[in-house]
N, C-alpha and C positions, 0 to 999 in steps of 0.2 A: 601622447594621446591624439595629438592634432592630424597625425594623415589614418586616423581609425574613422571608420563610416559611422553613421550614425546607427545603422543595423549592430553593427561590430562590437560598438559602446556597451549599446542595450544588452547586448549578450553576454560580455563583462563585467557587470551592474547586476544580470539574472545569475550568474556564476558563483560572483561573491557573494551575492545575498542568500542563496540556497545552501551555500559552505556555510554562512557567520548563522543564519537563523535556524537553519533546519538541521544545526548538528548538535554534538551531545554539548550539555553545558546549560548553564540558567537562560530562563527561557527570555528573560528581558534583556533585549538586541536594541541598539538607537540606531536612527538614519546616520547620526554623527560616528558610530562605530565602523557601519560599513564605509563610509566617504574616507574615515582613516585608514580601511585596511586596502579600499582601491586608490588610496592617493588621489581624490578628485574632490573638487569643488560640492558639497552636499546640493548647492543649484542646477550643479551637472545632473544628477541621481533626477531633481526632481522634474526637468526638462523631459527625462524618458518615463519616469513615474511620478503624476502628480502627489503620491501620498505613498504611505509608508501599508494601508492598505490595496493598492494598488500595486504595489509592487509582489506583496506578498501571495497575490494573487496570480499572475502573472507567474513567481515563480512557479506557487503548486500547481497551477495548470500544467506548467511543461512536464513536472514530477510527474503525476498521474498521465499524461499523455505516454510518460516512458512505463509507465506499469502497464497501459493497457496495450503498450506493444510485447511487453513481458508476458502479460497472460496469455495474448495471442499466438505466441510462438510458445509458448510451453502448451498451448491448445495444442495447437499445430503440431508438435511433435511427437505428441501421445495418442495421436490419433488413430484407432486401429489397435489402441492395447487394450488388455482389460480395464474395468470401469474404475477398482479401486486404485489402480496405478495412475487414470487419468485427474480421479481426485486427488492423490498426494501433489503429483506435481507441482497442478493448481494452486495449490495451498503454499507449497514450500517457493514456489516463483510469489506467491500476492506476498506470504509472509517477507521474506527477505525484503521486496522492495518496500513494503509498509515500515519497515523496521529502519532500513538504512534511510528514510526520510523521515523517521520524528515521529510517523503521522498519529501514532496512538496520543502522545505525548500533546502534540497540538490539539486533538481533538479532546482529552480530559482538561487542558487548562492553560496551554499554552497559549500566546495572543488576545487577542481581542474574541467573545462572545460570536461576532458576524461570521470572523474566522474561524471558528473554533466548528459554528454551522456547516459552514462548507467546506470544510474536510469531513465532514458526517456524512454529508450527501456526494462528494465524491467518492469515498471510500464506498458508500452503497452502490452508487452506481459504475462503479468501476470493479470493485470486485465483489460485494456481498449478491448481487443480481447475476451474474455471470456464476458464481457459485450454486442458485436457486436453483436455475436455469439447468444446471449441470444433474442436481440431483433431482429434479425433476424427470428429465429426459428419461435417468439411471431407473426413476420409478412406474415410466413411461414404457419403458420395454422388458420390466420385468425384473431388476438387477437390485432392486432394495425392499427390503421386508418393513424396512418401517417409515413413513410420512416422510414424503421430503422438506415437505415444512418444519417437522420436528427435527431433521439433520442441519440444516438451514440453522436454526435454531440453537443447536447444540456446535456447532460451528462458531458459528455469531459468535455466542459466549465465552467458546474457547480463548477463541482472538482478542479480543479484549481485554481479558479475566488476564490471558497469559504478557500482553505487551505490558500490561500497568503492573505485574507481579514482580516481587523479589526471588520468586523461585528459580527463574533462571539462570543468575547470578550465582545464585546459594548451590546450585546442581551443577554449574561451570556449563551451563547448555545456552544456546540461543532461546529465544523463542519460538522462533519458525522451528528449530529440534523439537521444542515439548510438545507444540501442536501439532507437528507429525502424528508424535507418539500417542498423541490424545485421540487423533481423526483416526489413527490405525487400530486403536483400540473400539471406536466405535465401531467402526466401518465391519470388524470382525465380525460384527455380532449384528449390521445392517445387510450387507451387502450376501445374497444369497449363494450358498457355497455351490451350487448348480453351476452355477454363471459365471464362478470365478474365473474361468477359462476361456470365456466368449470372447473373440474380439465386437470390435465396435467398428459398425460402419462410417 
């Protein structure tokens, strides 16, 4: 470890910490477990993060930095298709990467309380605003027959409802799957059959 930079450290400190906490498994992680799994002095860890919230933080920031590049390019690629094709993607890009990071799991009880906050408010502001936002516009040019507050809504609860459930399991599907199948089934009977054809500017 001694000709790694101190950048370099940090990055393999965020690495191991994001694998050992934010994967599947009991949600009680120590600083003394990651310092075993990196082979480093735990005063090493604490030199780049003074605390064990500190670090946690750090790493979900980079997490959600990589989702909001996820949703950006799954924006990005559906751009110009019909509306309900742009909402699934949405979905099925936020799902996958909420799911491959814990984030339900941290946000119903894993960590600390503070933590547990600010994965609520990332999560919102990184994808449940971006989603508003989407069925909003959808309601704005005509393309949904019902409240985009109330799909918003009905959204919301999918994703929740579905990351904390044993249904997925029990049906051998993911969750990002069942929410598909959830938002397509709304979306049927939201999104006005006129329009289903439009593209979008």
């Amino acid at each position: 470890m001694s000709s790694v930079s101190d950048r370099q450290r940090a990055e393999l400190i965020l690495d191991a910490a994001a694998e050992l906490f934010l994967g599947p498994g009991p949600g009680r992680v120590s600083m003394d477990d990651l310092a075993r799994d990196l082979g480093m002095a735990k005063k090493t860890i604490y030199r780049h993060f003074p605390d064990k919230h500190s670090l946690m933080t750090a790493v979900l920031d980079r997490q959600f930095d990589a989702i909001e590049r996820t949703l950006v390019t799954a924006a990005d690629e559906t751009r110009g298709r019909p509306f309900s094709e742009q909402v699934r993607q949405f979905l099925i890009a936020a799902c996958g990467e909420l799911g491959r990071i814990g984030a339900a799991q941290l946000a119903a009880g894993r960590g600390d309380a503070v933590l547990r906050r600010y994965v609520e408010q990332r999560i919102d502001a990184v994808v449940y605003q971006r989603l508003d936002e989407l069925f909003r516009d959808g309601h704005r040019r005509g393309l949904l027959s019902a409240p985009p507050e109330l799909l918003g809504e009905i959204t919301r609860g999918a994703v929740e409802r579905l990351f904390n459930s044993r249904l997925p399991r029990e049906l051998h599907c993911t969750a990002a799957d069942l929410l598909r199948t959830t938002v397509e089934t709304v979306l049927h009977g939201a999104i006005r059959p006129a329009h289903e054809g439009e593209v979008t500017s």
